[in-house]
DRENKE-923468 format. One record per residue: x, y, z of N, C-alpha, C in turn. Coordinates in steps of 0.05 Angstrom, whole numbers, plus 5000, padded with zeros to 4 digits. Each point is the difference from the previous one (the first is absolute). Example, Ala and Ser with C-alpha at 12.3 -4.5 7.8 and 13.67 -1.06 7.14 Angstrom:
// DRENKE-923468
526448865156498250245000501850245000/499350214986501650245001498550225014/
// end
This chain:
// DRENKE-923468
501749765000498350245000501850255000/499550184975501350305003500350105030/501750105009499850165019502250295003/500350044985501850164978499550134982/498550294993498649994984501850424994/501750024977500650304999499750174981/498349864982498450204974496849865001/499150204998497349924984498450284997/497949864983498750224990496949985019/500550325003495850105022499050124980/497549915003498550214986497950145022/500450274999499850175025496850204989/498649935014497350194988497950165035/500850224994498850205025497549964990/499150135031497250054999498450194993/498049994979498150164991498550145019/499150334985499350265027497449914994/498950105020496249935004498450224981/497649874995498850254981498950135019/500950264993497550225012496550084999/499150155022496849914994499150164998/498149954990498250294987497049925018/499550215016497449995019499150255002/497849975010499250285007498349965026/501050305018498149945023498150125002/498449775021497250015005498949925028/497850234998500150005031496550144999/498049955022497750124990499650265006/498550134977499850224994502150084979/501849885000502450064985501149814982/498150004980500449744975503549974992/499550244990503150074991502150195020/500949805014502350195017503050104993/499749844969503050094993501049794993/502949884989500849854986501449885031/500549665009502150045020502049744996/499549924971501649695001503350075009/500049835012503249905006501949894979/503350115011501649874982500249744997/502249894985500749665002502550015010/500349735016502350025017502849924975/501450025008503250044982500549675009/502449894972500049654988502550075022/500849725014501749975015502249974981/502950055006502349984983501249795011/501649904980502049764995502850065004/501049985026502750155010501949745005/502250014988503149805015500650155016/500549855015502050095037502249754998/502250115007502849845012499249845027/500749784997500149905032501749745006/501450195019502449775003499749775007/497349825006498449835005500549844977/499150144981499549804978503149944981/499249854984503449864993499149874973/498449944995498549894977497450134982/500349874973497250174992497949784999/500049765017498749794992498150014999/499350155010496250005012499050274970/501250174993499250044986500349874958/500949755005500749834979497749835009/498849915024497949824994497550204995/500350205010496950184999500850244991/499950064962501450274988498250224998/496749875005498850205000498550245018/501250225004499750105033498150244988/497250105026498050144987500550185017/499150255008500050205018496049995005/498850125020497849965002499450284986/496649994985498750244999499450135010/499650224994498850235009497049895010/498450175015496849974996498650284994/498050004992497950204982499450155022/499350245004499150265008496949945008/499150075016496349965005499150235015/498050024995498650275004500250085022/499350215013500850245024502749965003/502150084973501250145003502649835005/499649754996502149745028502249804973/502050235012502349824979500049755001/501149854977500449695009502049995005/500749615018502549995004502450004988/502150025003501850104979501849605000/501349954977500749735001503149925012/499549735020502249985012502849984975/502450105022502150014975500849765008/501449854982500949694990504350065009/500949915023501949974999501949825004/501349954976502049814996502249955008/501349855020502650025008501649814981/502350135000502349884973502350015013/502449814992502249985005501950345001/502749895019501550304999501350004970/499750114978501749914984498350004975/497850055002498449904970499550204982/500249944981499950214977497549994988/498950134998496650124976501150054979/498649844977500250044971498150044988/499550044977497250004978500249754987/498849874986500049764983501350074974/500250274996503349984981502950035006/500549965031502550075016500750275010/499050174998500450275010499449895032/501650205017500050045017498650145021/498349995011497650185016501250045022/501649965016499749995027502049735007/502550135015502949845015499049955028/499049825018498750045024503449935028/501250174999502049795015498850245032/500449915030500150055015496650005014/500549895026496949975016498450204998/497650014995497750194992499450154974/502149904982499550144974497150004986/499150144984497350015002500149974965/498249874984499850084965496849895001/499950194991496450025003498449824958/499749765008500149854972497349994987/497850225016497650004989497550195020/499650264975499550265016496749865001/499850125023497149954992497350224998/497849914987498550264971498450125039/500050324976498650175022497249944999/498750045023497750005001498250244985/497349924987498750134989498350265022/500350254983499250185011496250025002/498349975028497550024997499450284995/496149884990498950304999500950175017/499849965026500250255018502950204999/502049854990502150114992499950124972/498549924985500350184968497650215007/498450025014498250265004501350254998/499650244991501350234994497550165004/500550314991497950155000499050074971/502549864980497849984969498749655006/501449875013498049754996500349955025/497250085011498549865025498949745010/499149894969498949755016501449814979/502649924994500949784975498249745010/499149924981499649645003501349954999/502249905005502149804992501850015013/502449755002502150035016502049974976/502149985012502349954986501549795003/499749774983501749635009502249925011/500749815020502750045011502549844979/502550144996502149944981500949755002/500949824978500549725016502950005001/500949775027502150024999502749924990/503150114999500949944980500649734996/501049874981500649715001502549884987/501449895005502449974972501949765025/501449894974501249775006503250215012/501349715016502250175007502949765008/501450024993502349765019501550125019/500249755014502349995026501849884998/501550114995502849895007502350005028/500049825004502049985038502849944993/501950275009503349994999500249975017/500849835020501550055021501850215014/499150075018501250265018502249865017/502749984988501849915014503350084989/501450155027502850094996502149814981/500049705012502049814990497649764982/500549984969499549904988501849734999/499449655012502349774991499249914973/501549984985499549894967502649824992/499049704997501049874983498849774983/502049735001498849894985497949705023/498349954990498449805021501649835016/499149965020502649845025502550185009/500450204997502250145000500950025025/497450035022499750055024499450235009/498450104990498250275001499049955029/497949834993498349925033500750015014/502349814992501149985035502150195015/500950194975501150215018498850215004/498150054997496550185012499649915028/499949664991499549915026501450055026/502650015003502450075020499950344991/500550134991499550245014498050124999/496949985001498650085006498049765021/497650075008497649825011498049904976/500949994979498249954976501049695006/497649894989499449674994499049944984/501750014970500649854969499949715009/498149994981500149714993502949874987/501749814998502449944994500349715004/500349934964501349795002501949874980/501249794992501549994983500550024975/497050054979498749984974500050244984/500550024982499350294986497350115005/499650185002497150234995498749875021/501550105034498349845024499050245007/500650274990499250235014498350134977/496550004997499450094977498850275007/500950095028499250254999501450215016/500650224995502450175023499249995028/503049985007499850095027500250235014/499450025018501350345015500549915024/502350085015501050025032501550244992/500150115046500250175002503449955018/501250184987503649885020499950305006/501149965031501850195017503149965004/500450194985503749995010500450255008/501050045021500650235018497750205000/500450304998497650134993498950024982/500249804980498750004972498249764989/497350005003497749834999500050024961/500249844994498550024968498649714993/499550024979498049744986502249884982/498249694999502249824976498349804995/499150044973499249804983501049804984/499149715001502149854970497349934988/500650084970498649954978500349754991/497849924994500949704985500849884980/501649774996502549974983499150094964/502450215000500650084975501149804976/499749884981501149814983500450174974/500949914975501250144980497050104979/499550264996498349994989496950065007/501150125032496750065020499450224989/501750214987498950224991498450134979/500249634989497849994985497449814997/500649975034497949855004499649705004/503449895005500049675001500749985020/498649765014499449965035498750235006/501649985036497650205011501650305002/502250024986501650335005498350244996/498049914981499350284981498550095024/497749785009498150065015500850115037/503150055001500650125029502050174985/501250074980502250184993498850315014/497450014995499450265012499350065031/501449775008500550085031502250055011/501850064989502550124996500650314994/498450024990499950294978500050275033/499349865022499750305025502049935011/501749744998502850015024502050124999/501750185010501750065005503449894995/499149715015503649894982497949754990/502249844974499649825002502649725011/498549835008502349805010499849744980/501249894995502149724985500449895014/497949745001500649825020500749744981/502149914989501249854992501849765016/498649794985500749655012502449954990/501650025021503049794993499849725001/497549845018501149774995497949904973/498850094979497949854991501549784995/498049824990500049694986499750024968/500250264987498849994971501950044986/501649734981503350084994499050274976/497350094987501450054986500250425013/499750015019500050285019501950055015/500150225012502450135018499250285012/500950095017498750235009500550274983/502249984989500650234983498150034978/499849754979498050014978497050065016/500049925019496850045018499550365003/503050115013499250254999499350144974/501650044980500050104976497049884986/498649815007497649974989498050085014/500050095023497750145015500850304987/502250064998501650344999498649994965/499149844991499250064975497249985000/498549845015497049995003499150255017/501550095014499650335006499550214984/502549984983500550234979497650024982/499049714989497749994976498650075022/498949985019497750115020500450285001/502750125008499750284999499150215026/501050114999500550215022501149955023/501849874999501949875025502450085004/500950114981503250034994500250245013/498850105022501350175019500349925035/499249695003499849905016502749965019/500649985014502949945012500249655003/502349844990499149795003501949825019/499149835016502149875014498949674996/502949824997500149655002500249965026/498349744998500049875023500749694992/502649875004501149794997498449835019/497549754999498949805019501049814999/499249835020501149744999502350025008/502150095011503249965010500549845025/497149885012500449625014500949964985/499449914976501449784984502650004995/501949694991502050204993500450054983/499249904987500250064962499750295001/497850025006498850295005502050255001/500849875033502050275005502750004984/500949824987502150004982499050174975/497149904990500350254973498850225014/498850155021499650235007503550104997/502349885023502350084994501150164969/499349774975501549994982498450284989/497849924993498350284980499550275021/501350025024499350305020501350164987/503049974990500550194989499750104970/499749884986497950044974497650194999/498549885020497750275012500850225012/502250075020501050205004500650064983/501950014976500850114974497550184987/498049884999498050154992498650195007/501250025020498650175027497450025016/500049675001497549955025501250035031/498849945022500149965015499249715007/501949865010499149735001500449895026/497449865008500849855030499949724992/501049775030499749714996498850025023/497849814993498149955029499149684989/498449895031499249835001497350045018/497549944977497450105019499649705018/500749854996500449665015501750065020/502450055005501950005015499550285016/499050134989498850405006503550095005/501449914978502750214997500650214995/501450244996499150194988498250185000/498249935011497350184994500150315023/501949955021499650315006501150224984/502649924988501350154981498750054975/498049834991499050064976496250235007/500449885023496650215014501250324999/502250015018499850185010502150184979/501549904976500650104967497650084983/497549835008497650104982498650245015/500750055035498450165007502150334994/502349894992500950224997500350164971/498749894979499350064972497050115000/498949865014496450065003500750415015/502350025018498850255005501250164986/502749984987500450234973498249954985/497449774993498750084986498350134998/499450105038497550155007502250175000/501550055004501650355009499150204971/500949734981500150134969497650024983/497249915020497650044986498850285009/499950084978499150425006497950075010/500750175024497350015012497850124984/497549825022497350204978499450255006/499250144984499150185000497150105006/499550225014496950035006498049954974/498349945001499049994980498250294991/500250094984499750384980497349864981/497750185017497349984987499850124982/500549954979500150164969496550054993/499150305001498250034981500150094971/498349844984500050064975496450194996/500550044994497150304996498849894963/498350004994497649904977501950344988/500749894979499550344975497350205010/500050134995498650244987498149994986/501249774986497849984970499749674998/499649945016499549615007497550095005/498349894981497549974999499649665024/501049854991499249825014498949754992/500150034973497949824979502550044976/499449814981501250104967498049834982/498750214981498249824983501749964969/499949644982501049994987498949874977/500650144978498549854979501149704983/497849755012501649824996499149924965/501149794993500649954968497149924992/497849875019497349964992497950215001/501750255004498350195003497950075018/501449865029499150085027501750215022/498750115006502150305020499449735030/502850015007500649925022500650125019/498950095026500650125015500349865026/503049965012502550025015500650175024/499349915035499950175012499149835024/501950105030499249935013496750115014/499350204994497350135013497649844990/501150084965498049804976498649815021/503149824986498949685006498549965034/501450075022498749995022496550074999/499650254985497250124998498249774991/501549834981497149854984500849705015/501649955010499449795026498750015020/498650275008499250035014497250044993/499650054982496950094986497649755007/498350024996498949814995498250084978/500349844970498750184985497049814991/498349825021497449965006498650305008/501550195006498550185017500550244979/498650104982500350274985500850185015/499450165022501250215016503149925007/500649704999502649975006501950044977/498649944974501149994975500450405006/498450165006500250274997501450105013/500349845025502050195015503349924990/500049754989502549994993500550104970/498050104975500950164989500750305009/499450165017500050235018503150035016/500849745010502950035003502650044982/498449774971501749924990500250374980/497350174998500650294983501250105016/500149975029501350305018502949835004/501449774990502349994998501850014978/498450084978500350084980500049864970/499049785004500249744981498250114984/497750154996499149984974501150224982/500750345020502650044980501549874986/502049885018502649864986498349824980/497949874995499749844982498850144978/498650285000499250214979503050044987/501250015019503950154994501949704975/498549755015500849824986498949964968/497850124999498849984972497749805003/498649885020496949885000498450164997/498149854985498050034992496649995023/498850054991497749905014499749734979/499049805029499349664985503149904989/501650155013502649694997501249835028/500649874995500349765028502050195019/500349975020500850015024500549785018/503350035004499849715018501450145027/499749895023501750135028500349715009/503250025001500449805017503049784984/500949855007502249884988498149764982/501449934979498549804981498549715005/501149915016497949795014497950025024/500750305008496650045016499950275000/499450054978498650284994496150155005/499750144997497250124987499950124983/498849854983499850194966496850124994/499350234995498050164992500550184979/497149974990500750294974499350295010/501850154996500550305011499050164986/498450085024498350344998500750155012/500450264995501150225014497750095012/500650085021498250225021497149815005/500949735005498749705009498350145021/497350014995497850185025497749655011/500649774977499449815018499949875016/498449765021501750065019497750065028/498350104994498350165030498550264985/498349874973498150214990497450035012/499949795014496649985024501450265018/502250065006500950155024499850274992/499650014968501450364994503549984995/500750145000503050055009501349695006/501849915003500849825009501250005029/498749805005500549935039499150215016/497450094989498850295019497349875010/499449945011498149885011496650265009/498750094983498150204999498250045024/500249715009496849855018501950295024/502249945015500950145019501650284993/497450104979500850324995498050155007/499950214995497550285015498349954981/496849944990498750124971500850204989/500250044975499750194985497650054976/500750225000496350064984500749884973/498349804983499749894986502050194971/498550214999501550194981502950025008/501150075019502749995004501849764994/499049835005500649724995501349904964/497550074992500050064975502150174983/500550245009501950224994503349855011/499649895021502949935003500849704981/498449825002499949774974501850194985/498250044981500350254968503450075007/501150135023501750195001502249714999/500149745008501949825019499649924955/498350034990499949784975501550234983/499950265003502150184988502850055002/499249955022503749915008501249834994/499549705003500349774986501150024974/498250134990499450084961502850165001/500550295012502050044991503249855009/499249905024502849895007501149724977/497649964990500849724982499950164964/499750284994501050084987502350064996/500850115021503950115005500649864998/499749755006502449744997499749824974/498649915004499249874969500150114974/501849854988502350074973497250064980/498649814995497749994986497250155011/500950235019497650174993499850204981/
// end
């Protein structure tokens, strides 16, 4: 059974905002007291959190699909709904957020890091909140946004100072095992360790981490055995160590050709070659052993490693080689640059950022592009004509039917808002008065106005249909 689990793919979907309500209150004597629906409560979000707890992504490899809860709907006198619980994920120290084309979203290393993997939609605004003093009584509410959704991977590097890398059996394990409290599995067979380790060694005042990756063979960097699938738990350590077998049994190997073929399964891996590197000669019980540690030490010195002889069996060596790695680990922190506060950069919208861009596509539809747009007609509900009206009314006072007079439409050519697989397409009329013609005016509600004398009534009609007339003369190419 897996129990090891350091990529996989979530698919991460927040919670949808509640619709807003459209009510009116009522009370006796007082049919119509006014508009009072409530908002909708806001979609709970889809957040990663660090936690040093966790060590694995296993649990989210058996169960990839994680929901955030909804919002709930707005109800009358005025009573928001509840807003939706947020969904939080605890993830390894060390994991990386990607997109499903490899871009990078989000490096999570250190406890509490936060990457928020799924916003969730606002709640819809009720009647009682769209009430104004041109529109007193709207029917309608405004729908809650749904929330966002999109696939995402995890990837787990290991968060560790001393990286051990060699070839299987080398004795990785077992020298984890002696200087740290870690308990690797270890035994005499190739590929006994199919998943990293981490222990924690104290030498003098210097605590760091040490991982051994599991065995590298010729060709992991592209994927043969298991190298490919741990090479990137190496990629955060600090040194790496060469733990190379003097006594193997395999005539046709030796520790030297062993180094030079990991030192090359690095390189095709890439981004290592600033690593500091030190040998670790195992096995020198033996004697064979300690005779070729003897012969090839100075060979490796020539090259300019640092090389120890230890015995994780015999535990020889090992304070000189602990307390050599704790002293590389802190020029490595001396020489890592401190951070810097972090500088809240504001960037300010142009001047002339409309906010939208309308474009004429090759089928001879104006596309209009925009975060306000698109939000507006997700939110619509266009069963409700007054809703269809009020969201043409936003969409003139933000300036879209200009820019699309400016673009060269016509009256009766398509209109689409929205990106190409979930758009709204309509044929466009300028100075759109449909919508809330039972109302007069749009979204004016008459019932909760003063009478007016029948004749006056009349005279202002006439005056609202002259204006109309000329405003859709000035603009229109073809009057």
């Amino acid at each position: 059974m897996t129990t090891f689990v350091d990529r996989v793919e979530l698919h991460a979907a927040a919670g949808n905002g509640g619709h807003g309500c459209a009510s009116v209150h009522r009370e006796k004597f007082k049919p119509l007291g006014g508009p009072d629906g409530g908002n909708g409560g806001r979609g709970g979000d889809v957040t990663l959190i660090v936690d040093q707890a966790v060590t694995t992504l296993l649990d989210y490899h058996h169960h990839p699909h994680r929901k955030a809860t909804n919002g709930q709907p707005g109800a009358g006198d005025n009573r928001t709904g509840k807003e939706g619980q947020d969904l939080i994920l605890p993830v390894p120290d060390g994991t990386v957020v990607l997109d499903t084309n490899g871009n990078v979203l989000a490096d999570m290393v250190g406890q509490g890091t936060m990457f928020v993997a799924g916003q969730g939609g606002r709640g819809g605004l009720g009647n009682g909140a769209l009430a104004s003093a041109r529109r007193k009584a709207p029917g309608f509410a405004l729908l809650g946004e749904p929330g966002e959704s999109r696939d995402i991977v995890l990837e787990l590097k290991t968060v560790a100072d001393v990286a051990l890398v060699g070839y299987p059996s080398a004795g990785k394990s077992s020298l984890i095992s002696v200087l740290s409290a870690a308990k690797p599995k270890i035994a005499d067979y190739p590929f006994t360790t199919l998943v990293p380790n981490l222990g924690v060694v104290t030498a003098g005042s210097t605590v760091y981490t040490i991982a051994d990756v599991p065995g590298l063979i010729p060709g992991a960097s592209q994927g043969k055995g298991l190298g490919l699938e741990f090479l990137r738990h190496v990629e955060r350590c600090s040194v790496l160590v060469h733990v190379l077998d003097t006594a193997t049994l395999e005539s046709d190997r030796d520790p030297v050709s062993d180094l030079d073929m990991i030192e090359e399964e690095l390189k095709l891996y890439g981004g290592l070659d600033d690593r500091p590197r030190v040998v670790v000669l195992n096995k020198i019980d033996i004697p064979d052993g300690q005779d070729l540690a003897e012969m090839i030490r100075p060979d490796l010195e020539a090259r300019g490693y640092r090389v120890f002889e230890v015995s994780a069996v015999a535990r020889t060596g090992l304070k000189e080689l602990s307390f050599a790695l704790a002293g590389v680990i802190a020029e490595a922190r001396a020489a890592k640059p401190v951070e810097e506060a972090t500088r809240i950069v504001i960037r300010p919208k142009a001047v002339d950022d409309a906010g939208f861009t309308v474009v004429l596509e090759d089928d001879g539809i104006y596309r209009v592009r925009g975060e306000k747009p698109e939000r507006w007609v997700r939110q619509t509900d266009f069963n409700n004509d007054e809703a269809v009206g009020y969201l043409a009314d936003r969409l003139n006072r933000l300036g879209v039917e200009d820019a699309l007079r400016k673009a060269g439409a016509r009256a009766g050519d398509g209109v689409a808002i929205g990106a190409e697989d979930n758009s709204v397409v309509f044929d466009w009329e300028p100075t759109v008065t449909a919508g809330a013609e039972m109302l007069g005016r749009r979204g004016e509600d008459h019932r909760l106005e003063e009478p007016r004398p029948a004749a006056q009534r009349r005279r202002d009609r006439e005056e609202e249909r002259d204006d109309v007339s000329k405003e859709y003369q000035e603009f229109d190419p073809f009057a």
